[in-house]
N, C-alpha and C positions, 0 to 999 in steps of 0.2 A: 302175331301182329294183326292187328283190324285193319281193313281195307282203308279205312282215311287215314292212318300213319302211312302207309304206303305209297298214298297218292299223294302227301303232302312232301315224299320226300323230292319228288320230280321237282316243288319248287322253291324260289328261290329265298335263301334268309333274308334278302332285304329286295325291294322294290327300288332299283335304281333308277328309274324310271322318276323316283320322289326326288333323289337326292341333288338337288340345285345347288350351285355355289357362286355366289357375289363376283364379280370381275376381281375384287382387290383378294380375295380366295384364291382364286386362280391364278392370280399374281405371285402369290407367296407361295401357292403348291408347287406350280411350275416353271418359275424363277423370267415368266414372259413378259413383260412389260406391259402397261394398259393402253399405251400408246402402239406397240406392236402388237396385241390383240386386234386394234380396231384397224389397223392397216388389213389383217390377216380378212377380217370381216369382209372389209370395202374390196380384197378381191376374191370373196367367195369361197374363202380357206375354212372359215369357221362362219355358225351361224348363232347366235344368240339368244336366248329362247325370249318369246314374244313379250317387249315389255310393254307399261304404263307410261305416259310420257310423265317424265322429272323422275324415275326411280334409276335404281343403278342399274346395268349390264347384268345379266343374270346368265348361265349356262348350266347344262344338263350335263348329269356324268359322264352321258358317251363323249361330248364337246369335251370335258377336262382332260380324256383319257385319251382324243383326238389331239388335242394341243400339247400334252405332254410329250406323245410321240414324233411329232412334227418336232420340239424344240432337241429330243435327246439326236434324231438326225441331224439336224444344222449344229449341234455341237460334237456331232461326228464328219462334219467338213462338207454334208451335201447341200445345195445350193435350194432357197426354199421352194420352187417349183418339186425339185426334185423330193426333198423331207416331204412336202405334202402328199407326192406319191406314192411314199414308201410307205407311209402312217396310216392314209386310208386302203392298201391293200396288207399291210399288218391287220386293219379293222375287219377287213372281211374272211381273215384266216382265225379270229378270236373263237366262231360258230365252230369252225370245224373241229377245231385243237379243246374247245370246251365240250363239245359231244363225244369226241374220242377220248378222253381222260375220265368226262363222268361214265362210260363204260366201263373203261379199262381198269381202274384205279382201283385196286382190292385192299389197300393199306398202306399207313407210310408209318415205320420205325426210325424215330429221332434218336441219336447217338449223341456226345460230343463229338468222336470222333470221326463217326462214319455215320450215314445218313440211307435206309433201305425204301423205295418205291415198288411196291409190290404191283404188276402192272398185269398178275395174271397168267391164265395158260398162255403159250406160244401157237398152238392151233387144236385142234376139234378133238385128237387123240389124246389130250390131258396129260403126257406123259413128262412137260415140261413146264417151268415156269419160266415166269421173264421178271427181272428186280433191275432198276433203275438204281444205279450207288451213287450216292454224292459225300465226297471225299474233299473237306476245305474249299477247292477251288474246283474242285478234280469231275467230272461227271463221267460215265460212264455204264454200260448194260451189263448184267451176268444173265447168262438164260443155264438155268440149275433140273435137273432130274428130279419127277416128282420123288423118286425110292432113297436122295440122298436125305 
């Protein structure tokens, strides 16, 4: 492998950073209202990325990805002050749990019926592995002996 496959794999398949969506996009993604968007706005919940005046409402992926976690909260019974604070410190746990998985993550075996995450040695002595199962609904770890 040549050194710029190598470095190109550290980045990302797409520039989310590009992908904007129309307010009535985000409407039908995450089932919020246009009308409860620009409440969420006016108190600082969400912010809108900088328009032209007479164009629509536009937002950036992290904003959709923001609002969808805010609405899956308040349709688990927490009050919006509250969803808004669960969703932006779900946001700031994305970094960590995406730097830990793109380490860890040596492979994943699709089944129908059983599902294997290969997640690597267990520590520095190689002697173990760790496999993430997902089972229908079922989730679950096996940590297996490298000799079986």
């Amino acid at each position: 492998m040549n050194v710029m496959a190598k470095e190109n794999q550290n980045e990302p398949l797409i520039d989310s950073s590009k992908l904007i969506f129309g307010i009535g996009q985000v409407q039908k993604i995450t089932g919020v209202s246009g009308r409860q968007l620009r409440y969420w706005e006016e108190q600082r919940y969400i912010t809108p990325i900088a328009q032209q005046k007479g164009t629509q409402r536009q937002y950036s992926f992290r904003t959709l990805f923001l609002i969808f976690h805010i609405q899956r909260y308040l349709s688990q019974g927490f009050t919006l002050q509250t969803a808004v604070e669960k969703a932006n410190e779900f946001e700031k746990q994305m970094p960590i749990l995406r730097t830990f998985v793109k380490a860890q993550l040596h492979g994943v075996e699709v089944a129908e019926d059983r599902s294997v995450i290969d997640f690597g040695f267990k520590d520095d002595t190689h002697q173990q592995r760790v496999y993430g199962i997902v089972e229908g609904d079922k989730t679950y770890f096996e940590i297996k002996n490298v000799d079986d």
